[in-house]
PDB file of N, CA, C and O in Angstrom, chain B, residues numbered from 101:
ATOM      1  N   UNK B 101     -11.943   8.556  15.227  1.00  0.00           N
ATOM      2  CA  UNK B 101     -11.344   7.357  14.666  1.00  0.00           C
ATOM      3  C   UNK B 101     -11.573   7.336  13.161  1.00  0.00           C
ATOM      4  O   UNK B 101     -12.545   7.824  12.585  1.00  0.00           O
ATOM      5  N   UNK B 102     -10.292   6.549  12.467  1.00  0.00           N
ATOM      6  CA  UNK B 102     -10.875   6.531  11.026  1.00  0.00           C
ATOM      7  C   UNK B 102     -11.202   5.092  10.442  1.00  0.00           C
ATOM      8  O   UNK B 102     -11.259   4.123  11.199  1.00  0.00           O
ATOM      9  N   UNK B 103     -11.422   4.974   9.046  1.00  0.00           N
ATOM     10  CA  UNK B 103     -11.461   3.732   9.052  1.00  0.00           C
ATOM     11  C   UNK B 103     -10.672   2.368   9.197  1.00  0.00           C
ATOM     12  O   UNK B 103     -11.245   1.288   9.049  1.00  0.00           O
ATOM     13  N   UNK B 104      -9.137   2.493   9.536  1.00  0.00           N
ATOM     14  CA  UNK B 104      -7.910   1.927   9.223  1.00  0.00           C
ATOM     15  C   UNK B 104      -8.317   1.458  11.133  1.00  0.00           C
ATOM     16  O   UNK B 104      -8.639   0.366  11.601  1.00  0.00           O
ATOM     17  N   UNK B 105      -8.133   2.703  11.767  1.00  0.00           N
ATOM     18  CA  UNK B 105      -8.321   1.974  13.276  1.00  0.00           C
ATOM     19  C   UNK B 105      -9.683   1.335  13.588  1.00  0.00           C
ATOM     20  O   UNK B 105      -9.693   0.481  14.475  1.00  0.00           O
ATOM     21  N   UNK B 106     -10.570   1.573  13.110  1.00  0.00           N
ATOM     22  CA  UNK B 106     -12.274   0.944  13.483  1.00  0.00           C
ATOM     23  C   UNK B 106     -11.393  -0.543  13.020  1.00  0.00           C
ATOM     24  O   UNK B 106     -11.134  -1.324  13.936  1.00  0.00           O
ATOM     25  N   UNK B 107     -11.073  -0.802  11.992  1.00  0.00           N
ATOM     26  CA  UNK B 107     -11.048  -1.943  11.638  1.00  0.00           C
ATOM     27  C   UNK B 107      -9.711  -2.808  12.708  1.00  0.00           C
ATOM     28  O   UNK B 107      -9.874  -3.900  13.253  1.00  0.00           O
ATOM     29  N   UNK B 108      -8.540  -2.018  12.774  1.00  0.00           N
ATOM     30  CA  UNK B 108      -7.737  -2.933  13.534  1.00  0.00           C
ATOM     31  C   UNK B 108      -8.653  -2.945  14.983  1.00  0.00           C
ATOM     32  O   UNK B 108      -8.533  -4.050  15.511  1.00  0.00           O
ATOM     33  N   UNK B 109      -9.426  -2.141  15.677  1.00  0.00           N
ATOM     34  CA  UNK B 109      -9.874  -2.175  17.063  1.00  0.00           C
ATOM     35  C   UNK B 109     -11.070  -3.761  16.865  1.00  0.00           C
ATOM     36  O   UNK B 109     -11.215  -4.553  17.796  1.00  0.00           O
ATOM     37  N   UNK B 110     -11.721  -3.915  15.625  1.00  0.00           N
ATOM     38  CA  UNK B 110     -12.124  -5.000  15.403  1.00  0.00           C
ATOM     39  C   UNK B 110     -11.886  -5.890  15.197  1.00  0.00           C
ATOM     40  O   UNK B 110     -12.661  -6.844  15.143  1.00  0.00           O
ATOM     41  N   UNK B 111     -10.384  -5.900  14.952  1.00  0.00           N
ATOM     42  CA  UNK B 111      -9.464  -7.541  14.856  1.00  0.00           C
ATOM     43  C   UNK B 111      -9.420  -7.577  16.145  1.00  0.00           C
ATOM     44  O   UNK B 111     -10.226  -8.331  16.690  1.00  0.00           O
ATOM     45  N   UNK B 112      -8.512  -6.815  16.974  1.00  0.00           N
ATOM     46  CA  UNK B 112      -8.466  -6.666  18.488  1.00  0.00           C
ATOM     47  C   UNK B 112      -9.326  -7.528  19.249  1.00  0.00           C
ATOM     48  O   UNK B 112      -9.023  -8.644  19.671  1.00  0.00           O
ATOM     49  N   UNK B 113     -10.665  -6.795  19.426  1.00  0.00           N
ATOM     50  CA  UNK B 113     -11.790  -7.225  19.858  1.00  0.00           C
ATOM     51  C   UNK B 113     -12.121  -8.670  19.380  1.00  0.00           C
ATOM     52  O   UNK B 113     -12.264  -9.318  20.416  1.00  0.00           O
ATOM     53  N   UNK B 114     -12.334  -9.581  18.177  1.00  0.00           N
ATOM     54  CA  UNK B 114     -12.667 -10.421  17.903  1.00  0.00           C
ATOM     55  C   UNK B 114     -11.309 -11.269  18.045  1.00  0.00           C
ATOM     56  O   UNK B 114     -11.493 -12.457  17.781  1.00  0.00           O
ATOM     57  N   UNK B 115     -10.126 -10.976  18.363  1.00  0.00           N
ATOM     58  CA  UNK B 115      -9.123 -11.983  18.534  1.00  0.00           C
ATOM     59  C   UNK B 115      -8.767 -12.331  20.446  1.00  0.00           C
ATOM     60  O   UNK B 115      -8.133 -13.122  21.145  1.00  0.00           O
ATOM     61  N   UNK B 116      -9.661 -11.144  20.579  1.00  0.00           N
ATOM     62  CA  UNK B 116      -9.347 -11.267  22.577  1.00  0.00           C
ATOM     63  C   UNK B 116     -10.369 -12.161  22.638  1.00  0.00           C
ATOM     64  O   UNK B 116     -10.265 -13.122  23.401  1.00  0.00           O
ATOM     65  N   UNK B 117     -11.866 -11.934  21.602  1.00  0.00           N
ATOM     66  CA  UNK B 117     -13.241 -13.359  21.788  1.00  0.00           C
ATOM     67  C   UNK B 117     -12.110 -14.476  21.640  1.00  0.00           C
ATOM     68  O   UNK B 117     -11.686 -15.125  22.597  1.00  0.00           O
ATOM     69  N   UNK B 118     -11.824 -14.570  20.777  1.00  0.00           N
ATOM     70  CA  UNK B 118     -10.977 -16.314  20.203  1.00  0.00           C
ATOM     71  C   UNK B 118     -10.776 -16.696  21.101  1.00  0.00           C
ATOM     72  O   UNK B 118     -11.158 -17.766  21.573  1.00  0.00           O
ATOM     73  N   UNK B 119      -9.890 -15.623  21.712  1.00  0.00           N
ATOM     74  CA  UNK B 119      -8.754 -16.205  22.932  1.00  0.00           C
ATOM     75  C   UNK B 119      -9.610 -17.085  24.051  1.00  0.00           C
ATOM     76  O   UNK B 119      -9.312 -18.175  24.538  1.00  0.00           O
ATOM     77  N   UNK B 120     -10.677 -16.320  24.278  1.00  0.00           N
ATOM     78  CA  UNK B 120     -11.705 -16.632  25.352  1.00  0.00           C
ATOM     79  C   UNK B 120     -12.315 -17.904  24.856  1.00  0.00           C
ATOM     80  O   UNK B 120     -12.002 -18.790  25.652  1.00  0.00           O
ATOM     81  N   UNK B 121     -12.994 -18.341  23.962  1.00  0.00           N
ATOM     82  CA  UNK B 121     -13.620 -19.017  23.505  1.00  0.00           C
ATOM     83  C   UNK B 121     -12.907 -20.523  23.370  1.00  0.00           C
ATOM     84  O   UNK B 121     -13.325 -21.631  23.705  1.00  0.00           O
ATOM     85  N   UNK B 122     -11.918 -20.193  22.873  1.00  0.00           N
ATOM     86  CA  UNK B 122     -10.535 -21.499  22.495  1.00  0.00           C
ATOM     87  C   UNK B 122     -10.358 -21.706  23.884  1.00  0.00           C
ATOM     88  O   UNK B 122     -10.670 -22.893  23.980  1.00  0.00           O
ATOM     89  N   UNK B 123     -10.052 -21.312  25.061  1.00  0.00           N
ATOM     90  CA  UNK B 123      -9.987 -21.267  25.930  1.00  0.00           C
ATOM     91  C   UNK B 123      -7.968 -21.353  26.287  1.00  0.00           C
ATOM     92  O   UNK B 123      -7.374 -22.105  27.060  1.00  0.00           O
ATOM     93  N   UNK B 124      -7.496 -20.438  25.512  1.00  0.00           N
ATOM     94  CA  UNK B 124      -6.216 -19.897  25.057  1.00  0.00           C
ATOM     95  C   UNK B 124      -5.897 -18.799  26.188  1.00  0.00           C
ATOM     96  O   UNK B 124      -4.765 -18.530  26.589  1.00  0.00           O
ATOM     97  N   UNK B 125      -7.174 -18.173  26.660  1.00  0.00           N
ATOM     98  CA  UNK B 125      -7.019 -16.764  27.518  1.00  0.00           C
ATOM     99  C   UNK B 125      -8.164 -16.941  28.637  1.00  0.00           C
ATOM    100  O   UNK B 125      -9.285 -17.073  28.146  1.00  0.00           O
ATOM    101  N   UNK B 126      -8.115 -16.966  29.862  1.00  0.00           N
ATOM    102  CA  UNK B 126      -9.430 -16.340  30.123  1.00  0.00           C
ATOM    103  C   UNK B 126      -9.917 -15.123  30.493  1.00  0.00           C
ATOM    104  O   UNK B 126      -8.943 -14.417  30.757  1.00  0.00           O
ATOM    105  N   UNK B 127     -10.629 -14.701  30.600  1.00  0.00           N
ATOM    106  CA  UNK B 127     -11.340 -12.902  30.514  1.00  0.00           C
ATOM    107  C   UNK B 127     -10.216 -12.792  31.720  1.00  0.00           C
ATOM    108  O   UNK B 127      -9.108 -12.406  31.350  1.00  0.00           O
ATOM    109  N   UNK B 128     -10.364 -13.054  32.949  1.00  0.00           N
ATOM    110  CA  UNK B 128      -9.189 -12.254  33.840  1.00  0.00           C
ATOM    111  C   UNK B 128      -8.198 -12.231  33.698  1.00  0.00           C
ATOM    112  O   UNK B 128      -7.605 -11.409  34.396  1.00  0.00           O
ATOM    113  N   UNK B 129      -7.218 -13.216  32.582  1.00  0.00           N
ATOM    114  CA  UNK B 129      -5.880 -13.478  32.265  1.00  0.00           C
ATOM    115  C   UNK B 129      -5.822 -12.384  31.068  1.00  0.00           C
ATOM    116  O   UNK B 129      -4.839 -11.667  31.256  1.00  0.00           O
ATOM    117  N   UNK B 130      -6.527 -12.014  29.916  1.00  0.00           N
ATOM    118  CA  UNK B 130      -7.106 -11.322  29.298  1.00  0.00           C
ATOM    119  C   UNK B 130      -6.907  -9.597  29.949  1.00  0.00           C
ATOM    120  O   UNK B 130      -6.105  -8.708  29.664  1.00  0.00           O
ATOM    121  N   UNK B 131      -7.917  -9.663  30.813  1.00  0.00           N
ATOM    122  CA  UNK B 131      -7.814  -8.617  31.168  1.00  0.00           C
ATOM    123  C   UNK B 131      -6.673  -7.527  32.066  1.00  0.00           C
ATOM    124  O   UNK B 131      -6.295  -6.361  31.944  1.00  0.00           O
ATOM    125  N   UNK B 132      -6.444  -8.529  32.884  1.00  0.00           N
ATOM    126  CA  UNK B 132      -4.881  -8.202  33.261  1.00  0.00           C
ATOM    127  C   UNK B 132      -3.704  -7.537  32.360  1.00  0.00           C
ATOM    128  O   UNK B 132      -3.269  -6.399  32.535  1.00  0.00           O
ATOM    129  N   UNK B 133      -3.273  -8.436  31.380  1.00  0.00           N
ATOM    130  CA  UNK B 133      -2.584  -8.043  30.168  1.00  0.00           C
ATOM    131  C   UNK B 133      -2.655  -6.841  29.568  1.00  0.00           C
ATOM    132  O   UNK B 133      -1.616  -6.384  29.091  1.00  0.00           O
ATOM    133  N   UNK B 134      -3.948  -6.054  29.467  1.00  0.00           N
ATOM    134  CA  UNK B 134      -4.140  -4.742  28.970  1.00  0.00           C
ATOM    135  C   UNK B 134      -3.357  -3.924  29.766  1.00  0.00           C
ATOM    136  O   UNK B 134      -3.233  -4.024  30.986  1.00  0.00           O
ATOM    137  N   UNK B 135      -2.741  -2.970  28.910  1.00  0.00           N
ATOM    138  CA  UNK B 135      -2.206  -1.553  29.183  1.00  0.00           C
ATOM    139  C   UNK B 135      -3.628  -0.806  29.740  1.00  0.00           C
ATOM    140  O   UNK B 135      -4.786  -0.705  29.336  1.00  0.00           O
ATOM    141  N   UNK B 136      -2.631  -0.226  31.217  1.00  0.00           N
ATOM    142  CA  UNK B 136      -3.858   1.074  31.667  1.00  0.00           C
ATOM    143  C   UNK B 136      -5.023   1.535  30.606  1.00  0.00           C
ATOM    144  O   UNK B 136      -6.224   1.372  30.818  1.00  0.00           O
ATOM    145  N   UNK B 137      -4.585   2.010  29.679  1.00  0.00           N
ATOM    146  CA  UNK B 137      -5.337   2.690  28.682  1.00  0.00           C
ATOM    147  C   UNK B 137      -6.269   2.200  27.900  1.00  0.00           C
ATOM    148  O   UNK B 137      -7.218   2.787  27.381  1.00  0.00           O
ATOM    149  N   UNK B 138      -5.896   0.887  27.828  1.00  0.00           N
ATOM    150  CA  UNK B 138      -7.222   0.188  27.111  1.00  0.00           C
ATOM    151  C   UNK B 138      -8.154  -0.678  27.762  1.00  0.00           C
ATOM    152  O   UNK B 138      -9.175  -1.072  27.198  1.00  0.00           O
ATOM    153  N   UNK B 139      -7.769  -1.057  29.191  1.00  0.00           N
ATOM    154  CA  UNK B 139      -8.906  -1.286  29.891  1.00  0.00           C
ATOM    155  C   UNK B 139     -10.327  -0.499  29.789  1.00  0.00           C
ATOM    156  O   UNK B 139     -11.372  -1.136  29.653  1.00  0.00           O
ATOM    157  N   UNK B 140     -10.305   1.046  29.869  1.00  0.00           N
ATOM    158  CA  UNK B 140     -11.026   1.930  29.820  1.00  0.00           C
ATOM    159  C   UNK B 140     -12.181   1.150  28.466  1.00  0.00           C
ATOM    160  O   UNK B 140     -13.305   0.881  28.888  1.00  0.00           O
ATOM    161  N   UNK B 141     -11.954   0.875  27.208  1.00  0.00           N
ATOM    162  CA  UNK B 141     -12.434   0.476  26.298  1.00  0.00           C
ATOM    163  C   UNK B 141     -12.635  -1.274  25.999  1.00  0.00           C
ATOM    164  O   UNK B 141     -13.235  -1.730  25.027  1.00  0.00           O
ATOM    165  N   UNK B 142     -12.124  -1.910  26.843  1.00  0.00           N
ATOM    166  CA  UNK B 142     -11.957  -3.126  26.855  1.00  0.00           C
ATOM    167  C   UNK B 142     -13.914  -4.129  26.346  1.00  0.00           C
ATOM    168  O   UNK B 142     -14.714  -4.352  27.254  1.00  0.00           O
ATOM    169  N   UNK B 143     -14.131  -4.399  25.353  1.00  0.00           N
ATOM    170  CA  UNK B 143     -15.083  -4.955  24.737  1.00  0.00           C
ATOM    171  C   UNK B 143     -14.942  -6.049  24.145  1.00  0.00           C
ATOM    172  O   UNK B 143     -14.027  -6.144  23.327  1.00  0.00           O
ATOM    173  N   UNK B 144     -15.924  -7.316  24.432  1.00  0.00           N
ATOM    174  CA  UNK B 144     -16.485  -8.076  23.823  1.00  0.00           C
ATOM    175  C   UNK B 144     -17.414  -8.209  23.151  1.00  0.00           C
ATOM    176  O   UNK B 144     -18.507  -8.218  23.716  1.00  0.00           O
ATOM    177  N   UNK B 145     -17.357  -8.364  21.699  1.00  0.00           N
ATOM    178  CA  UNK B 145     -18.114  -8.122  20.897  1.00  0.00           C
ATOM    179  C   UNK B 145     -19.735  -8.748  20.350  1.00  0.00           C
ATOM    180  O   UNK B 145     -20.368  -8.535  19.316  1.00  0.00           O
ATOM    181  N   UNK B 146     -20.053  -9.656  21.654  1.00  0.00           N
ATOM    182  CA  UNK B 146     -21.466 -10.497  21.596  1.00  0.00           C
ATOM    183  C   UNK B 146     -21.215 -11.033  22.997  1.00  0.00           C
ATOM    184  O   UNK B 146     -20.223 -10.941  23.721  1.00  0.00           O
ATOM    185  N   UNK B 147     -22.320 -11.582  23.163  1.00  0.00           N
ATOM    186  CA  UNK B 147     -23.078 -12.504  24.667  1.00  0.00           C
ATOM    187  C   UNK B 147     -22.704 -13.611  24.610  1.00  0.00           C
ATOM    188  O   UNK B 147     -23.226 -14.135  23.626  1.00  0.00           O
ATOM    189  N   UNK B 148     -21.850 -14.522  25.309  1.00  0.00           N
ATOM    190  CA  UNK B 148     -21.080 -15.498  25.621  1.00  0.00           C
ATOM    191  C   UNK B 148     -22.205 -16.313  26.081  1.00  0.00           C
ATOM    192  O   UNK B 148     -22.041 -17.519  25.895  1.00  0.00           O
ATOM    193  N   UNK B 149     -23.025 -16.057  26.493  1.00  0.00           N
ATOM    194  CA  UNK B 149     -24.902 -16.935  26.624  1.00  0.00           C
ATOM    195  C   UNK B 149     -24.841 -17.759  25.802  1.00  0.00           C
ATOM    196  O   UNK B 149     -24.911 -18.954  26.089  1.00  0.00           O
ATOM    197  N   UNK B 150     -24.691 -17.301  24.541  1.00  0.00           N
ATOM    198  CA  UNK B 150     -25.035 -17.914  23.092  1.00  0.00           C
ATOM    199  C   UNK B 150     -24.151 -18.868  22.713  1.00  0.00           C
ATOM    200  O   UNK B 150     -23.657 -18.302  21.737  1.00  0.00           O
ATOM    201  N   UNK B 151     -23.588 -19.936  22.792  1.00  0.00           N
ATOM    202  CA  UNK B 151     -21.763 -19.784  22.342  1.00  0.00           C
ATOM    203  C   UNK B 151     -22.383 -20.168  20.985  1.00  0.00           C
ATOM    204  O   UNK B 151     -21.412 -19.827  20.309  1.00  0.00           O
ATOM    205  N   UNK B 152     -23.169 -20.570  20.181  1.00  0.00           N
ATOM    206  CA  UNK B 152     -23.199 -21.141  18.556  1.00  0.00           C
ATOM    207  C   UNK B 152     -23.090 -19.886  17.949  1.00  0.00           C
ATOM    208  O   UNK B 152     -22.202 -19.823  17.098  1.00  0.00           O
ATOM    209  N   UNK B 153     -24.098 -18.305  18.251  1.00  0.00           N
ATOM    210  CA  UNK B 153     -23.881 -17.530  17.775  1.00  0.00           C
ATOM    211  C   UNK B 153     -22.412 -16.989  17.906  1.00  0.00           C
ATOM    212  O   UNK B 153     -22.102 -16.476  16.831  1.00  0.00           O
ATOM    213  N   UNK B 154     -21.442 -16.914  18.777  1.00  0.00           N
ATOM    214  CA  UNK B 154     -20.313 -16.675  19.252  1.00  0.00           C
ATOM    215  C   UNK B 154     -19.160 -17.493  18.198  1.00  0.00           C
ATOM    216  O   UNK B 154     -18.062 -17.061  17.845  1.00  0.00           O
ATOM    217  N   UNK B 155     -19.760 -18.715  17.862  1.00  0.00           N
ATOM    218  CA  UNK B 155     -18.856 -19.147  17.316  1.00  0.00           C
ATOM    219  C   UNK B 155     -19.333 -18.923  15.691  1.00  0.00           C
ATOM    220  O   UNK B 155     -18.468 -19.308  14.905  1.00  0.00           O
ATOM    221  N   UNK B 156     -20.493 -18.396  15.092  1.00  0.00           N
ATOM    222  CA  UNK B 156     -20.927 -18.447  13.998  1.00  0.00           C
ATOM    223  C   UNK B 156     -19.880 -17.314  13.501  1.00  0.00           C
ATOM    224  O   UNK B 156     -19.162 -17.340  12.501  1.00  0.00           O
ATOM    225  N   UNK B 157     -20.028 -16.113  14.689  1.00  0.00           N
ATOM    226  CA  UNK B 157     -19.760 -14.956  14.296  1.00  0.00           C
ATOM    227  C   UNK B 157     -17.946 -14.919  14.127  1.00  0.00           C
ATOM    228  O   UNK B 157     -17.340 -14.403  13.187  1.00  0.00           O
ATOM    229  N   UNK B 158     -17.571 -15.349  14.859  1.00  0.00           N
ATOM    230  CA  UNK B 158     -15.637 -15.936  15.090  1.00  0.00           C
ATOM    231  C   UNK B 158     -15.444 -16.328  13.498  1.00  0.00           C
ATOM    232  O   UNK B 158     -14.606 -15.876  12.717  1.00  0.00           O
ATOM    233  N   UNK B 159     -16.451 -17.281  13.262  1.00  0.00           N
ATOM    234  CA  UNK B 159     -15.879 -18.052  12.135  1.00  0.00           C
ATOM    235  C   UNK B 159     -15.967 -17.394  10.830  1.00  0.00           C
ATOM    236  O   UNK B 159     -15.139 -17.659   9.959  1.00  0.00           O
ATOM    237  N   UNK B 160     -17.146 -16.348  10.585  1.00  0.00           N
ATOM    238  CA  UNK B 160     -17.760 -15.455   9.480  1.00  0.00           C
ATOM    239  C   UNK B 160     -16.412 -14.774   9.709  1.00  0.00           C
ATOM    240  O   UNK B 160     -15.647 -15.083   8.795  1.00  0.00           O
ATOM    241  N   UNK B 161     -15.752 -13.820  10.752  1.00  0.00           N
ATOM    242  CA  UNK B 161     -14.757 -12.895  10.853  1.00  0.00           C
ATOM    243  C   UNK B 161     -13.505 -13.674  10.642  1.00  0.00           C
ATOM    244  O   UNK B 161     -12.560 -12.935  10.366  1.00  0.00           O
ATOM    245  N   UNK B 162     -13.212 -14.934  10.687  1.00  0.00           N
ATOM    246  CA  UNK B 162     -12.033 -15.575  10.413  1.00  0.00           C
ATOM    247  C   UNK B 162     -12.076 -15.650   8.713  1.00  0.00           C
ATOM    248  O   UNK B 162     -11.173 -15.233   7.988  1.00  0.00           O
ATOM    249  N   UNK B 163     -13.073 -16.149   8.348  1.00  0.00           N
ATOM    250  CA  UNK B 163     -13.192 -16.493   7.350  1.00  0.00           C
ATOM    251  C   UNK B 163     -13.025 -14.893   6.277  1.00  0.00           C
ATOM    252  O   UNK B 163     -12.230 -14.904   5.337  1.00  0.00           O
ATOM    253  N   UNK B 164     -13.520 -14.149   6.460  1.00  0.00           N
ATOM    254  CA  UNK B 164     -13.329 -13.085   5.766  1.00  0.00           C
ATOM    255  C   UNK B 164     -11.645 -12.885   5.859  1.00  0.00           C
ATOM    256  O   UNK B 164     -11.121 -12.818   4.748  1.00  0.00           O
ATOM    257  N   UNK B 165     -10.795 -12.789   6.914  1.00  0.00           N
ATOM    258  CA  UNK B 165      -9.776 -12.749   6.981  1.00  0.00           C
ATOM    259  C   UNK B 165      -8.624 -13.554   6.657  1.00  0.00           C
ATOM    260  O   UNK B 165      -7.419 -13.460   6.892  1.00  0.00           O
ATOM    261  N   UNK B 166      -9.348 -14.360   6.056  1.00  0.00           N
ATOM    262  CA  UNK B 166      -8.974 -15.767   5.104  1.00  0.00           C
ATOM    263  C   UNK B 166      -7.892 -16.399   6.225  1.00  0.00           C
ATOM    264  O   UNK B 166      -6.729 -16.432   5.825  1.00  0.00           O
ATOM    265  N   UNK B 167      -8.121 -16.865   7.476  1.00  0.00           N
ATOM    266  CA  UNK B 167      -7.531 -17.223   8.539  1.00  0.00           C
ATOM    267  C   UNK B 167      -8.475 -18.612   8.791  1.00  0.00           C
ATOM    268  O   UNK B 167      -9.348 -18.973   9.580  1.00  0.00           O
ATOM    269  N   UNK B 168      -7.647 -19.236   7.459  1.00  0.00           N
ATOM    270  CA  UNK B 168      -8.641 -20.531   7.462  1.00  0.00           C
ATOM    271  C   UNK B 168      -7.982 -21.757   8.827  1.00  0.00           C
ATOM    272  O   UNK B 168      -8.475 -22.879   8.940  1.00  0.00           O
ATOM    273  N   UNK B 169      -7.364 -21.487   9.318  1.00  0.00           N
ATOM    274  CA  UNK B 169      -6.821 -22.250  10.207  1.00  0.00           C
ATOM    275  C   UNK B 169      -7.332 -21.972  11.696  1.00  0.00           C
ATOM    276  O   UNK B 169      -7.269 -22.896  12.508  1.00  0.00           O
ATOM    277  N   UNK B 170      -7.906 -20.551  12.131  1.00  0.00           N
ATOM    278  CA  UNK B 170      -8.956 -20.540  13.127  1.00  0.00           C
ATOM    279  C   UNK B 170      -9.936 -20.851  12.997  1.00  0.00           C
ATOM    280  O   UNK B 170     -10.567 -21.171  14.004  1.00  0.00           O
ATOM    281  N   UNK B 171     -10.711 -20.931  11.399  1.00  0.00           N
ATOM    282  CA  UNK B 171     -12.291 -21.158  10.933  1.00  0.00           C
ATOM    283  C   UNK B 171     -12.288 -22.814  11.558  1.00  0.00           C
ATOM    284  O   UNK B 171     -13.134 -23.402  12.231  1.00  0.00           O
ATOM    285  N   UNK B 172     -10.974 -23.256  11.028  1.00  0.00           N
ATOM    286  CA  UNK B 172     -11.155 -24.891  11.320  1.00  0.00           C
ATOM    287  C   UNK B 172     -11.188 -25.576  12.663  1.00  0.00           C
ATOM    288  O   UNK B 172     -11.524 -26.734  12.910  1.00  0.00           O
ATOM    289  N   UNK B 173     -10.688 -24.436  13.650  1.00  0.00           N
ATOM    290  CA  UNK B 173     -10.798 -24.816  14.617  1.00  0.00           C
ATOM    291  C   UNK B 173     -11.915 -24.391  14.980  1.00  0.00           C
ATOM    292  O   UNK B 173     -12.515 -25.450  15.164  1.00  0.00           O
ATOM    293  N   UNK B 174     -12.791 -23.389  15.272  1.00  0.00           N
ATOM    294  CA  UNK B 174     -13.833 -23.176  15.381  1.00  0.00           C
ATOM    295  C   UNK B 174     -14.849 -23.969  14.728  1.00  0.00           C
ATOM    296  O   UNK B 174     -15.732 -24.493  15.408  1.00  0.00           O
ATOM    297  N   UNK B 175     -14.817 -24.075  13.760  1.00  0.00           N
ATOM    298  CA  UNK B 175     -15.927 -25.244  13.167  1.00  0.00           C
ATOM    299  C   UNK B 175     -15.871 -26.364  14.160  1.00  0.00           C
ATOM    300  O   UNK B 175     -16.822 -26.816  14.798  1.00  0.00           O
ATOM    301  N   UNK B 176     -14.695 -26.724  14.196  1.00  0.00           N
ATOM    302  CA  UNK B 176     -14.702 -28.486  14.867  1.00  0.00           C
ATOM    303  C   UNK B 176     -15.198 -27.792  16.393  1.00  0.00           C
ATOM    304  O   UNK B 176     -16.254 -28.394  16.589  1.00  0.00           O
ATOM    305  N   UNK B 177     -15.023 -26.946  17.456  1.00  0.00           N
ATOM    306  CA  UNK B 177     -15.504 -26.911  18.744  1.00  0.00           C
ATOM    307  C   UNK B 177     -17.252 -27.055  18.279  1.00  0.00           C
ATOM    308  O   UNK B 177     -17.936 -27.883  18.881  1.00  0.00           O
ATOM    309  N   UNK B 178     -18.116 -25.858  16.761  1.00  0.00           N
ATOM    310  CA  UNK B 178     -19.323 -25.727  16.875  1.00  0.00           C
ATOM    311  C   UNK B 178     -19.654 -27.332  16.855  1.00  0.00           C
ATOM    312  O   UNK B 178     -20.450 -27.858  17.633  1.00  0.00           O
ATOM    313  N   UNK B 179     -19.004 -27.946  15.959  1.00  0.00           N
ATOM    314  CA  UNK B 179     -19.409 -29.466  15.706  1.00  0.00           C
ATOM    315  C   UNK B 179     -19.570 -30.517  17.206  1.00  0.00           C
ATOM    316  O   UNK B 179     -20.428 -31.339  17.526  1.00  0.00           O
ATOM    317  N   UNK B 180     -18.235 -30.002  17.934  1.00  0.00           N
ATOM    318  CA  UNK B 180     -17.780 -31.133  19.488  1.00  0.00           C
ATOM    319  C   UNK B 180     -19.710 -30.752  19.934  1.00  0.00           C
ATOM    320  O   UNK B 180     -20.545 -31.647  20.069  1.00  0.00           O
ATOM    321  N   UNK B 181     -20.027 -29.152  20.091  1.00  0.00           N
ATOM    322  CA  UNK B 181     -21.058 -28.326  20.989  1.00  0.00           C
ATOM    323  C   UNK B 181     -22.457 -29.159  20.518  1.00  0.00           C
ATOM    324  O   UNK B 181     -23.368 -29.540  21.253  1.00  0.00           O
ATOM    325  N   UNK B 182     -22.341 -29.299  19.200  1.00  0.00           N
ATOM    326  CA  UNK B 182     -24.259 -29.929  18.466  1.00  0.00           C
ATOM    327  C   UNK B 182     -24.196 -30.829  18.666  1.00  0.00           C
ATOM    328  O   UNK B 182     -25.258 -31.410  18.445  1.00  0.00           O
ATOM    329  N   UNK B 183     -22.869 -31.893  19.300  1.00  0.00           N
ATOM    330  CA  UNK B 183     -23.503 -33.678  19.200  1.00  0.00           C
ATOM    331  C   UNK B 183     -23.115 -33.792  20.847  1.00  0.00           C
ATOM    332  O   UNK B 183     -23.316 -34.842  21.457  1.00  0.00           O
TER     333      UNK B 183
END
């Protein structure tokens, strides 16, 4: 792999979390959807145990991607989760 695919396989990966998290997808609706071929590799990129870290990490990767309109939604679920 080079660096052009590491990075799209990491949008991938952190946009199938969203899906899960937003509750937009769930892991078996998710998983279904994959082509034969990428089941084989199919990854989530942290422990769903955690969801604050889950959502810290969503929002750091949105935010770099200047996809300020998922950060905002994610912020407001971490906010619904602490009170």
């Amino acid at each position: 792999m080079n660096f052009l695919e590491d990075l799209e396989e990491l949008n991938t990966v952190m946009h199938n979390a969203y899906l899960v998290v937003t509750k937009k997808k769930t892991l078996d609706t998710l998983y279904k959807d994959l082509d034969v071929s990428e089941k084989e590799y199919f990854t989530l990129p942290f422990n769903f145990n955690d969801p604050n870290s889950v959502l810290d990490m969503l929002i750091d990767h949105y935010s770099d991607m200047e996809d300020y309109k998922k950060c905002a939604e994610l912020i407001n679920m971490r906010n619904v989760q602490e009170h």
